[in-house]
MIVORO-376008 format. One record per residue (C-alpha): residue in one letter; x, y, z; residue number from 1. Coordinates in steps of 0.25 Angstrom, whole numbers, padded with zeros to 4 digits. Layout:
<rec><marvex>A</marvex><px>X</px><py>Y</py><pz>Z</pz><drenti>NUM</drenti></rec>
...
This chain:
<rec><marvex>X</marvex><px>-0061</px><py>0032</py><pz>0176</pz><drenti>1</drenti></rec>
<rec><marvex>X</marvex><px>-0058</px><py>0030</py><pz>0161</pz><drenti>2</drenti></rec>
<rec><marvex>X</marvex><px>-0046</px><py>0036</py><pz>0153</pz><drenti>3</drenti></rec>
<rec><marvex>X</marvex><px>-0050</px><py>0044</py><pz>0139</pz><drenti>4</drenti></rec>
<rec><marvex>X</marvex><px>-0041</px><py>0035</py><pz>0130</pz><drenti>5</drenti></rec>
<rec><marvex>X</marvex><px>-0036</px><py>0041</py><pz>0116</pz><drenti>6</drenti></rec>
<rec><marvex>X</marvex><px>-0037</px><py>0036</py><pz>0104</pz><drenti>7</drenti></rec>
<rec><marvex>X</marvex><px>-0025</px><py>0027</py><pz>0098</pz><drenti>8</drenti></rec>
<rec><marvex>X</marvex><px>-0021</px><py>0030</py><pz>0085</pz><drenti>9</drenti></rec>
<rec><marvex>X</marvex><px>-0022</px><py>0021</py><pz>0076</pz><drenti>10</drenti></rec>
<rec><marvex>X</marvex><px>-0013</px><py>0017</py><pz>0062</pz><drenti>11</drenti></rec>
<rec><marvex>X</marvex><px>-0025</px><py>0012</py><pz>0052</pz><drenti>12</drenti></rec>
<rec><marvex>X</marvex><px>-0019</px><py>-0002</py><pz>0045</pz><drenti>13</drenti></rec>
<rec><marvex>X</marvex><px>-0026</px><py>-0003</py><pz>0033</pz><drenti>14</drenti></rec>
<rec><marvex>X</marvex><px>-0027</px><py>-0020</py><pz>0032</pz><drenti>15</drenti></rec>
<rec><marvex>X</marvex><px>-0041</px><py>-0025</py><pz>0029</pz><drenti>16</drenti></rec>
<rec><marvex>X</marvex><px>-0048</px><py>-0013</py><pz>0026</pz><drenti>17</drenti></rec>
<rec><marvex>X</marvex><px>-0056</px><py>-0013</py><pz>0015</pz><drenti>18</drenti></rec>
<rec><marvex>X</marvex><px>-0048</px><py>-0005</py><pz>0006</pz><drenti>19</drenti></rec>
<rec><marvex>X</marvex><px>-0050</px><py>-0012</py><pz>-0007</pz><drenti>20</drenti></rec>
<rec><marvex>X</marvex><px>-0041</px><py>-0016</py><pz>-0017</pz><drenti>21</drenti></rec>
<rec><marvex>X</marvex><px>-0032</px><py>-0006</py><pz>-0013</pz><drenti>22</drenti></rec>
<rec><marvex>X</marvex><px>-0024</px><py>-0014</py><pz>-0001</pz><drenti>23</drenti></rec>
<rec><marvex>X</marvex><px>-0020</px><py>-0026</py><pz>-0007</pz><drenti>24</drenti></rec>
<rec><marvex>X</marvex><px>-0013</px><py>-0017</py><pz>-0019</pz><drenti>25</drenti></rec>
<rec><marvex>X</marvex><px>-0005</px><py>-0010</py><pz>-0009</pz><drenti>26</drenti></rec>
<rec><marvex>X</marvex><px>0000</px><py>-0020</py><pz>0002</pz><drenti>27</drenti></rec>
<rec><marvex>X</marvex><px>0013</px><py>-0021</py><pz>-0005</pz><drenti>28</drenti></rec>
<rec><marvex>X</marvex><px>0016</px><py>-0008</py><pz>-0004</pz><drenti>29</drenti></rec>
<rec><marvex>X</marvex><px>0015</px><py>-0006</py><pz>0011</pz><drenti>30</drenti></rec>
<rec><marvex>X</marvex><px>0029</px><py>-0003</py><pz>0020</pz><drenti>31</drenti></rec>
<rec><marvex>X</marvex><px>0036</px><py>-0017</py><pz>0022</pz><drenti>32</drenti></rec>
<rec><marvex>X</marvex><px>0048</px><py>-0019</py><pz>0029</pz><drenti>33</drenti></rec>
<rec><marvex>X</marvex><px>0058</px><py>-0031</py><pz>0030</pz><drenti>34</drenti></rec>
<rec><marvex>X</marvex><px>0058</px><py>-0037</py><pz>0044</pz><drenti>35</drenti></rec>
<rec><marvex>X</marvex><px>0071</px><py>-0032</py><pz>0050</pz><drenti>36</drenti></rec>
<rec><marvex>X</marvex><px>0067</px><py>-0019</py><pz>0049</pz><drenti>37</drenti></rec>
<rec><marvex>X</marvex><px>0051</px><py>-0023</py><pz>0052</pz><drenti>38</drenti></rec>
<rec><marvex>X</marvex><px>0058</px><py>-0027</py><pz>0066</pz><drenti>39</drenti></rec>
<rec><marvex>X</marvex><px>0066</px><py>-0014</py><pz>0069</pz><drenti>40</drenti></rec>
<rec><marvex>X</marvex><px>0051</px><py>-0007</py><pz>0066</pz><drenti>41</drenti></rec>
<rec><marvex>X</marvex><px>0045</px><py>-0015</py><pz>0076</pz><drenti>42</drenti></rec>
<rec><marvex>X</marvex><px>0058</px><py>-0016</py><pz>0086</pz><drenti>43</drenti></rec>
<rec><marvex>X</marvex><px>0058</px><py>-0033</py><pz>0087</pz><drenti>44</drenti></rec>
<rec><marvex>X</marvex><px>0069</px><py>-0041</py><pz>0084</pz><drenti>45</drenti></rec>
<rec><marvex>X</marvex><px>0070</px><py>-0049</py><pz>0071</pz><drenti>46</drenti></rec>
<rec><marvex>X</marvex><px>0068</px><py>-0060</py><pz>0079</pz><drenti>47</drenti></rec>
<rec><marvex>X</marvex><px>0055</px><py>-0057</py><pz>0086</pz><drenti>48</drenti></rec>
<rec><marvex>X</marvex><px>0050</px><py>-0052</py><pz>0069</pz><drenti>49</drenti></rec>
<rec><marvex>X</marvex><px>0054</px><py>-0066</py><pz>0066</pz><drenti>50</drenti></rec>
<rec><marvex>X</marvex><px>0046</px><py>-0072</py><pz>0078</pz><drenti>51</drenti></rec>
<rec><marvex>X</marvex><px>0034</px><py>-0063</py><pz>0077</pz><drenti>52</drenti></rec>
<rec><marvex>X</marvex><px>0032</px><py>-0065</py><pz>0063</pz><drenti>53</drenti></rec>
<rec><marvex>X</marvex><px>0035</px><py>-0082</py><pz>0066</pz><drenti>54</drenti></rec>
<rec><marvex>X</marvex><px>0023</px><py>-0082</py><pz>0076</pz><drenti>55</drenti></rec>
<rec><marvex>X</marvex><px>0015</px><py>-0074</py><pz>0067</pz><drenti>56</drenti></rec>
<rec><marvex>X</marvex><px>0013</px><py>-0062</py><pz>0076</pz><drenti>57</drenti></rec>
<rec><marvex>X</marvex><px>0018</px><py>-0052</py><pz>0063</pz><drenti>58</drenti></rec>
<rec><marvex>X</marvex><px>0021</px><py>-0058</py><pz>0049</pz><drenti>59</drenti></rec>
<rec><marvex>X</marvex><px>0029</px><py>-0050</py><pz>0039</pz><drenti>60</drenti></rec>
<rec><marvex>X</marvex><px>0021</px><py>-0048</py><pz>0027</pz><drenti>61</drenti></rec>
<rec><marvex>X</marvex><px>0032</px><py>-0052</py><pz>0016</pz><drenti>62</drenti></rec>
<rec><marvex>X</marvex><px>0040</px><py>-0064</py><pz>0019</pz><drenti>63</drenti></rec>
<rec><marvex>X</marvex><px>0048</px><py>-0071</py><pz>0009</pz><drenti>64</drenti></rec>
<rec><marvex>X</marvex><px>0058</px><py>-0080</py><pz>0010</pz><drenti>65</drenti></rec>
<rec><marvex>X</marvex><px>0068</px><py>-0077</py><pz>-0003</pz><drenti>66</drenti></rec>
<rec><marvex>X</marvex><px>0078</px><py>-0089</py><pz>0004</pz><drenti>67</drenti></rec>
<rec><marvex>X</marvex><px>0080</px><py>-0099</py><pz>0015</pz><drenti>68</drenti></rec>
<rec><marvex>X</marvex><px>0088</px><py>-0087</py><pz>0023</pz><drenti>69</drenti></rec>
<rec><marvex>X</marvex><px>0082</px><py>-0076</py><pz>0019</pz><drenti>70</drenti></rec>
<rec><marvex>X</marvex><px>0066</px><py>-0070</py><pz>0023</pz><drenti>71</drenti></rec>
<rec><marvex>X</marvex><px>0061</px><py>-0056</py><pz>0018</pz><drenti>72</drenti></rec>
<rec><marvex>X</marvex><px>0051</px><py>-0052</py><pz>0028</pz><drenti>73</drenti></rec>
<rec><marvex>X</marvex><px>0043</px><py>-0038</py><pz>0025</pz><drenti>74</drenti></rec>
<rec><marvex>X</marvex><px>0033</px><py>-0032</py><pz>0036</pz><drenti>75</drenti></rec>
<rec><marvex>X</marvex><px>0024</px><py>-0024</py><pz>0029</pz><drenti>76</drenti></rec>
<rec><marvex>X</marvex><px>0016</px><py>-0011</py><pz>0037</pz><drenti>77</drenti></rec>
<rec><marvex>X</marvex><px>0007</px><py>-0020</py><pz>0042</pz><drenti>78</drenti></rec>
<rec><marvex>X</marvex><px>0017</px><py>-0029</py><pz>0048</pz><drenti>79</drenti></rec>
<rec><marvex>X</marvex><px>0024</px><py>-0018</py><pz>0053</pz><drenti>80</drenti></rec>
<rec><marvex>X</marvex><px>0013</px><py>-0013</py><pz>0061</pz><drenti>81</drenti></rec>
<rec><marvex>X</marvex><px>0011</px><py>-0026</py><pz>0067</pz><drenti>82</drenti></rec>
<rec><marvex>X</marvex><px>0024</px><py>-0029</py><pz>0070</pz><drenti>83</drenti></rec>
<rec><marvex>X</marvex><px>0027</px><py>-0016</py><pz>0076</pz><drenti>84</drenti></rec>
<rec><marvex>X</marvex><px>0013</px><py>-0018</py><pz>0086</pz><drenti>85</drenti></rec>
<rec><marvex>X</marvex><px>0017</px><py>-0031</py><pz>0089</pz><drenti>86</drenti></rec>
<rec><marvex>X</marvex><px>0030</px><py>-0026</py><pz>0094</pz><drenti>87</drenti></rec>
<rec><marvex>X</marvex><px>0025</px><py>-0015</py><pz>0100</pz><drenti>88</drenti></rec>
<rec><marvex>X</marvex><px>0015</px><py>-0027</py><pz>0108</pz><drenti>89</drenti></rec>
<rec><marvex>X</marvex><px>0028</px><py>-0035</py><pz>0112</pz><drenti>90</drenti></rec>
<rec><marvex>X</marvex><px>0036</px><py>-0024</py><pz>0118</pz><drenti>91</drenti></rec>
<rec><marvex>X</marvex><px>0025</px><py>-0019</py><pz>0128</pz><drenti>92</drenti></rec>
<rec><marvex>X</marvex><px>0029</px><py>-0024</py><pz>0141</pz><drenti>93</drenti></rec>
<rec><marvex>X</marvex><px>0023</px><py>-0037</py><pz>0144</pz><drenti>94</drenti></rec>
<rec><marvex>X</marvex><px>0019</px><py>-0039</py><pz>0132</pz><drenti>95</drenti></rec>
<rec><marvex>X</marvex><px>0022</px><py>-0054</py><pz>0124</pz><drenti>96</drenti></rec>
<rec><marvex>X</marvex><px>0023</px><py>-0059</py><pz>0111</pz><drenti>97</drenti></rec>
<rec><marvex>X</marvex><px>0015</px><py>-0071</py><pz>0115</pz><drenti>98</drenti></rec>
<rec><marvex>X</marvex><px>0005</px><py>-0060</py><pz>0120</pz><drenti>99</drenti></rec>
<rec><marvex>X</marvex><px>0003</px><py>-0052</py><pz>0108</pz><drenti>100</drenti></rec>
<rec><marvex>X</marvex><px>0003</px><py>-0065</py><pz>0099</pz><drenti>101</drenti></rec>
<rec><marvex>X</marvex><px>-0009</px><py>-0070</py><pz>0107</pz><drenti>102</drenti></rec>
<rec><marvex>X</marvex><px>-0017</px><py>-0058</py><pz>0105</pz><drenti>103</drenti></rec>
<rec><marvex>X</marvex><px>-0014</px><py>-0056</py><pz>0089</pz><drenti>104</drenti></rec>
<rec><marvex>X</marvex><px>-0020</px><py>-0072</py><pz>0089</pz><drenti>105</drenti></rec>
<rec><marvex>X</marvex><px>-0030</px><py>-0067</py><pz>0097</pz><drenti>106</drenti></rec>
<rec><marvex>X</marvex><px>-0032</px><py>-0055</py><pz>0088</pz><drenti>107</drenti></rec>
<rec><marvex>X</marvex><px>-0032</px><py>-0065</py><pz>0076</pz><drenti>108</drenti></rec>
<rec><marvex>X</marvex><px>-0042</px><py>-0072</py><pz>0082</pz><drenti>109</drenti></rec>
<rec><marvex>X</marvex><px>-0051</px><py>-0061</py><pz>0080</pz><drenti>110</drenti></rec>
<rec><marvex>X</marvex><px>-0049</px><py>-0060</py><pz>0067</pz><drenti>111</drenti></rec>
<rec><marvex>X</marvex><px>-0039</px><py>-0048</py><pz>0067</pz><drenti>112</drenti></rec>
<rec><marvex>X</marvex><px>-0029</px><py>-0052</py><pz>0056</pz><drenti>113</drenti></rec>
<rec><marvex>X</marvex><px>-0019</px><py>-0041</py><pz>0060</pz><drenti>114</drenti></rec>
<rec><marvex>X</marvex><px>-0021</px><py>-0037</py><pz>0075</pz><drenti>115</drenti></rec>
<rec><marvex>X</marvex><px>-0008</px><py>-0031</py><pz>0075</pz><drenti>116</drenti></rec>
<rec><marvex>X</marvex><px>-0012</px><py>-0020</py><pz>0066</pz><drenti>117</drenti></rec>
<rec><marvex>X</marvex><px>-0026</px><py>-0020</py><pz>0067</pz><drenti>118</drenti></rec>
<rec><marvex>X</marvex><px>-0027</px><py>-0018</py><pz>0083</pz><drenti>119</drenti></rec>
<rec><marvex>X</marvex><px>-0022</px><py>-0008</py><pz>0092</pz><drenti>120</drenti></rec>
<rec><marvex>X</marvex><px>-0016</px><py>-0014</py><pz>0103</pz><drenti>121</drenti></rec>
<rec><marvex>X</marvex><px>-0013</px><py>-0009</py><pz>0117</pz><drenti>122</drenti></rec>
<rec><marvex>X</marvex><px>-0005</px><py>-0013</py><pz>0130</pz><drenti>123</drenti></rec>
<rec><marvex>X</marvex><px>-0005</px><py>-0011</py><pz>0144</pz><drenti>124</drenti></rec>
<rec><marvex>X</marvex><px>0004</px><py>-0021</py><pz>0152</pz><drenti>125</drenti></rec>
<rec><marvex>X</marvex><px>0004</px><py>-0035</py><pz>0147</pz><drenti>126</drenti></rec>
<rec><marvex>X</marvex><px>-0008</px><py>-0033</py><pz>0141</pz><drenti>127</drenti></rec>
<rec><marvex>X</marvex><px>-0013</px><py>-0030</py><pz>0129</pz><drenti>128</drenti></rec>
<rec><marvex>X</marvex><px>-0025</px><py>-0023</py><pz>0123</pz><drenti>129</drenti></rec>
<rec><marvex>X</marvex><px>-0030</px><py>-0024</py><pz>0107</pz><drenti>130</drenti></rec>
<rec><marvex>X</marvex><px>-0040</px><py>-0013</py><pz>0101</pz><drenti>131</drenti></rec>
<rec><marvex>X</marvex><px>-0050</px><py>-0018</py><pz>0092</pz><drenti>132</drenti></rec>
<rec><marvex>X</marvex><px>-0056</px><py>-0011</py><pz>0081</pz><drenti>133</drenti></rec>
<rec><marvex>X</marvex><px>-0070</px><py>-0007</py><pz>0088</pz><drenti>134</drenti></rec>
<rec><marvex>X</marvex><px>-0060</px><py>0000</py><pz>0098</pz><drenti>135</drenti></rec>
<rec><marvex>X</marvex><px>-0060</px><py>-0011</py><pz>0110</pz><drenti>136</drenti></rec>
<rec><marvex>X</marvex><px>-0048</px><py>-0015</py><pz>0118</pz><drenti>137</drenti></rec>
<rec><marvex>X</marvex><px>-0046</px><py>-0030</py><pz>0121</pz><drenti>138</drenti></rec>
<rec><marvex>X</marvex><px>-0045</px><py>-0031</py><pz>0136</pz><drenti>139</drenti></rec>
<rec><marvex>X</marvex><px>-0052</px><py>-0024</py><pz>0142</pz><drenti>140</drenti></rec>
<rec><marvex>X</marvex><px>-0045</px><py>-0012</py><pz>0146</pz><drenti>141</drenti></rec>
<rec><marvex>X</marvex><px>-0050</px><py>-0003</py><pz>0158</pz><drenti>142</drenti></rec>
<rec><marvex>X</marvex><px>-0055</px><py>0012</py><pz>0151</pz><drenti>143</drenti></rec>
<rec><marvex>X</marvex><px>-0044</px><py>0018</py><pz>0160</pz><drenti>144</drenti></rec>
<rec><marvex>X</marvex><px>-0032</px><py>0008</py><pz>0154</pz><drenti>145</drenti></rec>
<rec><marvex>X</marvex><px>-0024</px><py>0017</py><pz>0145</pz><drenti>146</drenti></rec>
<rec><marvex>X</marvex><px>-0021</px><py>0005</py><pz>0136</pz><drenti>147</drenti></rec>
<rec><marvex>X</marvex><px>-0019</px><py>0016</py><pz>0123</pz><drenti>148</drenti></rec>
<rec><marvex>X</marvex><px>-0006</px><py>0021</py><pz>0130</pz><drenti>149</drenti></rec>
<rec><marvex>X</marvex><px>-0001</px><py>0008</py><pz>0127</pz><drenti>150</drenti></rec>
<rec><marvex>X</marvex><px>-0006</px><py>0006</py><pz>0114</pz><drenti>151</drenti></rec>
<rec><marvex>X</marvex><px>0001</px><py>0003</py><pz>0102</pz><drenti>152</drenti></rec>
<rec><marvex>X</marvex><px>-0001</px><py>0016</py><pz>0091</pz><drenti>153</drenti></rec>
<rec><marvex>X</marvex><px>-0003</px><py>0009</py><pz>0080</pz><drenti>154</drenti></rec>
<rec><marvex>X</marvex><px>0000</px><py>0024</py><pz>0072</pz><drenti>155</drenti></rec>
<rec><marvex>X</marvex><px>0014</px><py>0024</py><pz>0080</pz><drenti>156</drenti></rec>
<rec><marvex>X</marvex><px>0017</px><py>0011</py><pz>0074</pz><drenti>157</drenti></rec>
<rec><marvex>X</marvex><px>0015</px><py>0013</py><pz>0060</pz><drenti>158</drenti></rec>
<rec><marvex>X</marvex><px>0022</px><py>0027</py><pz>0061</pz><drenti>159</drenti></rec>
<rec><marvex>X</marvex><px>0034</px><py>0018</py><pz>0065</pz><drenti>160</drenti></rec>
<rec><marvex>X</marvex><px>0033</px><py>0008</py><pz>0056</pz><drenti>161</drenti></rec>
<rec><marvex>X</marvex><px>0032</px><py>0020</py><pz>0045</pz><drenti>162</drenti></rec>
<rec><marvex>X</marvex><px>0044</px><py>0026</py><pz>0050</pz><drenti>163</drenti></rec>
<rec><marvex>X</marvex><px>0051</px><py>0015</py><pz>0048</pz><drenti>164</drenti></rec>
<rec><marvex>X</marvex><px>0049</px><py>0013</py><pz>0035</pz><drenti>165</drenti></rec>
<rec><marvex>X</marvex><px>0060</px><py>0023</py><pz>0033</pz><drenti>166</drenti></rec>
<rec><marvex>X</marvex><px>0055</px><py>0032</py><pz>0023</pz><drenti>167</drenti></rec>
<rec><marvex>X</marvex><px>0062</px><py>0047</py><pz>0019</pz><drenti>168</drenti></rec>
<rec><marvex>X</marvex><px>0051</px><py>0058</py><pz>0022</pz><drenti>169</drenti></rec>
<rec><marvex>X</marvex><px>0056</px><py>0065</py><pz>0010</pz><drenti>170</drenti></rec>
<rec><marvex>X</marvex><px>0051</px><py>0054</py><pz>0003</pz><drenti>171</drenti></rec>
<rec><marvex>X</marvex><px>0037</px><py>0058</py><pz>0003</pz><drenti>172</drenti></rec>
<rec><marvex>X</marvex><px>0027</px><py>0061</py><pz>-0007</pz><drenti>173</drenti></rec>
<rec><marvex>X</marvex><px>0036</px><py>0057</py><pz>-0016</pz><drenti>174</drenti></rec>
<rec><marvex>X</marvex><px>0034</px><py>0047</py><pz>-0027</pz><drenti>175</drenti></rec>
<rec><marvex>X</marvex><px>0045</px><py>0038</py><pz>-0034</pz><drenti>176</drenti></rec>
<rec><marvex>X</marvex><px>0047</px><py>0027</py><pz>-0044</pz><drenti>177</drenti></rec>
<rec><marvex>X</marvex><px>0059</px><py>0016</py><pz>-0042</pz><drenti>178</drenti></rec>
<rec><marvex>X</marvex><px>0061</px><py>0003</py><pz>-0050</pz><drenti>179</drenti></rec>
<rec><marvex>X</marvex><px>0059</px><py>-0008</py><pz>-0042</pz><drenti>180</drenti></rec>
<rec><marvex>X</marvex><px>0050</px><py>-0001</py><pz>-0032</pz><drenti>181</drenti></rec>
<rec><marvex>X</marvex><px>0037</px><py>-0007</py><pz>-0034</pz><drenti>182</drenti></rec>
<rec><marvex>X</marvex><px>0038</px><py>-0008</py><pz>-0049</pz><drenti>183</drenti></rec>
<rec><marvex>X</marvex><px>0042</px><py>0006</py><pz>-0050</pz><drenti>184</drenti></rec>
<rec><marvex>X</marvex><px>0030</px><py>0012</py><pz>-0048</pz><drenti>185</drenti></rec>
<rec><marvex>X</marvex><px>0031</px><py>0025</py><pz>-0041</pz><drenti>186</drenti></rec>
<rec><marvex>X</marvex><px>0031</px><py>0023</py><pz>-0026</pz><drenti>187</drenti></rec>
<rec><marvex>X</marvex><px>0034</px><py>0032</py><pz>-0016</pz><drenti>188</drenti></rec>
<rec><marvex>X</marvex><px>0047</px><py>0038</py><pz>-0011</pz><drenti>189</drenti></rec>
<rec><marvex>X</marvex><px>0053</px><py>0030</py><pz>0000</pz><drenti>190</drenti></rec>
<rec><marvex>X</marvex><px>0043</px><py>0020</py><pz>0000</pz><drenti>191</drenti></rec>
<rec><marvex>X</marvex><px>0039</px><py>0007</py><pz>-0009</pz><drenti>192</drenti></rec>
<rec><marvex>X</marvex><px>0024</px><py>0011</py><pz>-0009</pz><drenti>193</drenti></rec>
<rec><marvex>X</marvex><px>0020</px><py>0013</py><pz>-0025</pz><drenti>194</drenti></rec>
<rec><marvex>X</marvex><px>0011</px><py>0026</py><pz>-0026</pz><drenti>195</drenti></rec>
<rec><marvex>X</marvex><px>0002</px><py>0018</py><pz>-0034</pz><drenti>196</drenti></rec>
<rec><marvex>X</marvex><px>-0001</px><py>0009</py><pz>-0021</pz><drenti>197</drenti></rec>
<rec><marvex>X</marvex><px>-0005</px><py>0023</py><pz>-0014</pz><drenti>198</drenti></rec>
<rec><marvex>X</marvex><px>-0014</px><py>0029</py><pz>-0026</pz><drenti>199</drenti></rec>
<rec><marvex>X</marvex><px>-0022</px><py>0016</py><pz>-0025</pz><drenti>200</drenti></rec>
<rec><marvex>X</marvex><px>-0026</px><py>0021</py><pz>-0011</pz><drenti>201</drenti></rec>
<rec><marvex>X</marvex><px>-0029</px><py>0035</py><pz>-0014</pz><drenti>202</drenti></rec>
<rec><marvex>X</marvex><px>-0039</px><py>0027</py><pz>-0026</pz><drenti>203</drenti></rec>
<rec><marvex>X</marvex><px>-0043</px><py>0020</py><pz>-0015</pz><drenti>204</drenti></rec>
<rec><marvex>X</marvex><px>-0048</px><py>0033</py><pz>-0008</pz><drenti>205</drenti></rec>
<rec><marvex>X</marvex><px>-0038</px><py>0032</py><pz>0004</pz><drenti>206</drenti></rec>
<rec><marvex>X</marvex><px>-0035</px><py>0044</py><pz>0011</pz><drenti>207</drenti></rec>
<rec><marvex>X</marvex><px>-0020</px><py>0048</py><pz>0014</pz><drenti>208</drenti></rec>
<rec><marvex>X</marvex><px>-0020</px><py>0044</py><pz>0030</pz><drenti>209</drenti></rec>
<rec><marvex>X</marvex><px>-0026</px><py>0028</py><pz>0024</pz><drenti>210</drenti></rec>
<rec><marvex>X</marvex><px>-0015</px><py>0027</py><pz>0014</pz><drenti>211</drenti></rec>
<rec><marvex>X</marvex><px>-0004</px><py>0031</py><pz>0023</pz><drenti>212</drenti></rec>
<rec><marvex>X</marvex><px>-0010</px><py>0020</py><pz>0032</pz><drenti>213</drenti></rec>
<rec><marvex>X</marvex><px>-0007</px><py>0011</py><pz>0024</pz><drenti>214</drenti></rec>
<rec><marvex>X</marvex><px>0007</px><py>0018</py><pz>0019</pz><drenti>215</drenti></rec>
<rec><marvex>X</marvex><px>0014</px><py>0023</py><pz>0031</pz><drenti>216</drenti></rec>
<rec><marvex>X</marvex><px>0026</px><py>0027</py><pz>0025</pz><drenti>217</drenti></rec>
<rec><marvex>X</marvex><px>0020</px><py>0036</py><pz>0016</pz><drenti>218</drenti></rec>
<rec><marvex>X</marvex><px>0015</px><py>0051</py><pz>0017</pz><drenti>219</drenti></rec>
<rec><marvex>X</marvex><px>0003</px><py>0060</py><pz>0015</pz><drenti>220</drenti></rec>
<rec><marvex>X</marvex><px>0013</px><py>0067</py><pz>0004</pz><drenti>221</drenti></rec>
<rec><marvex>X</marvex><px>0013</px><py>0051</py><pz>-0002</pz><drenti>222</drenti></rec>
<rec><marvex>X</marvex><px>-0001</px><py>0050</py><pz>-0003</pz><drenti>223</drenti></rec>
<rec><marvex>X</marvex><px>-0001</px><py>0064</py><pz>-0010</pz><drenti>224</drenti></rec>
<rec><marvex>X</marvex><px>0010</px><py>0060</py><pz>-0020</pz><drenti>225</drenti></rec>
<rec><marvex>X</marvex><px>0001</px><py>0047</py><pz>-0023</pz><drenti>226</drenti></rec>
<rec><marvex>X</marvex><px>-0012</px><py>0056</py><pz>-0026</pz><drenti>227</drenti></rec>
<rec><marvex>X</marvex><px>-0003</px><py>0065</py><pz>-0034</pz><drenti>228</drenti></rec>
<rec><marvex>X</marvex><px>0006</px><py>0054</py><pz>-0043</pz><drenti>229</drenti></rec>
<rec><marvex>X</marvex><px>0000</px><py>0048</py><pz>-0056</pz><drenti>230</drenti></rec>
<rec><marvex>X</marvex><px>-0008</px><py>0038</py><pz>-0052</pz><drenti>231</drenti></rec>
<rec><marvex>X</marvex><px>-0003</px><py>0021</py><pz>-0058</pz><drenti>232</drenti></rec>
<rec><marvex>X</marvex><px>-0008</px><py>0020</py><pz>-0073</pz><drenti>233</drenti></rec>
């Protein structure tokens, strides 16, 4: 006898959607973090950051080398949620890096170019379970296997990575202009994120729950302030 299996909520990752020319303009302006703190969010040590991004398993986005001793790595959202899955992966029991490495190239091989953030994944023992977009599970489970109690909530992850961004709550819905802050245009409080980047959106014809995909540090009182603030000449 089968067991009725909820939905898993899901975090929607805006990557290559077809949003236009709307995404490239606004990259820049995601949540990036540097790669000590990227490694307190996910719970690794530096030295696993290090060797995950030297086997290619999660690259930062930003790295520059401004000297022979000295590397400035940022991880973007996107890298976040990546890293933070993969970690999640590696600290079920009986779960390897070498296994989890072998089944992102396996991924990759079918022509997922981000399987970290674009699958859902799933464990039960040492095995692990990928859902595809048409809503198949690799594997094969048995209808009775509760595979989604060991899933990975993907909106649990990005609440975590949102929260560590550290912003003030009394911070929201407003608006403020700093020099040297992206150019000082005006940008919102608490945040590096220009209100110009979030007016393009709503241009755009996003709706509030698709921006703040993208922006999970900002707020529905955000979005409001951006629909309501002059809009860039």
């Amino acid at each position: 006898m089968s067991v009725p299996i909820a939905p898993l909520p899901a975090l929607t990752i805006r990557w290559n959607a077809t949003e236009g020319p709307v995404m490239p303009e606004v990259m820049e302006d995601v949540l990036a973090v540097p790669d000590k703190r990227a490694a307190r969010i996910a719970d690794i040590t530096m030295r696993q950051l290090r060797y995950w991004e030297q086997v290619g398993l999660v690259v930062p986005s930003v790295r520059r080398e401004l000297s022979e001793r000295r590397t400035v790595r940022l991880y973007s959202f996107r890298d976040l949620l990546e890293l933070v899955v993969a970690a999640e992966l590696r600290h079920r029991p009986g779960i390897s890096l070498q296994h989890i490495q072998r089944l992102v190239a396996f991924l990759h091989g079918l022509e997922f170019s981000a399987p970290l953030r674009e699958l859902r994944f799933a464990t039960r023992g040492a095995e692990i379970y990928v859902q595809y977009p048409d809503g198949s599970w690799s594997g094969d489970p048995m209808p009775g296997q509760l595979i989604y109690s060991q899933a990975i909530a993907l909106d649990l992850v990005g609440a975590k990575i949102s929260a560590a961004a550290g912003r003030d709550e009394g911070s929201a819905g407003k608006v403020v202009t700093r020099r040297g802050v992206q150019g000082s245009k005006p940008i919102f409080a608490g945040t590096r994120i220009p209100v110009a980047s979030v007016q393009r959106y709503l241009r755009a014809g996003f709706d509030t729950a698709a921006i703040l995909a993208e922006y999970p540090s900002l707020t529905e009182a955000d979005i409001e302030a951006a629909r309501q603030f002059p809009a860039a000449s």
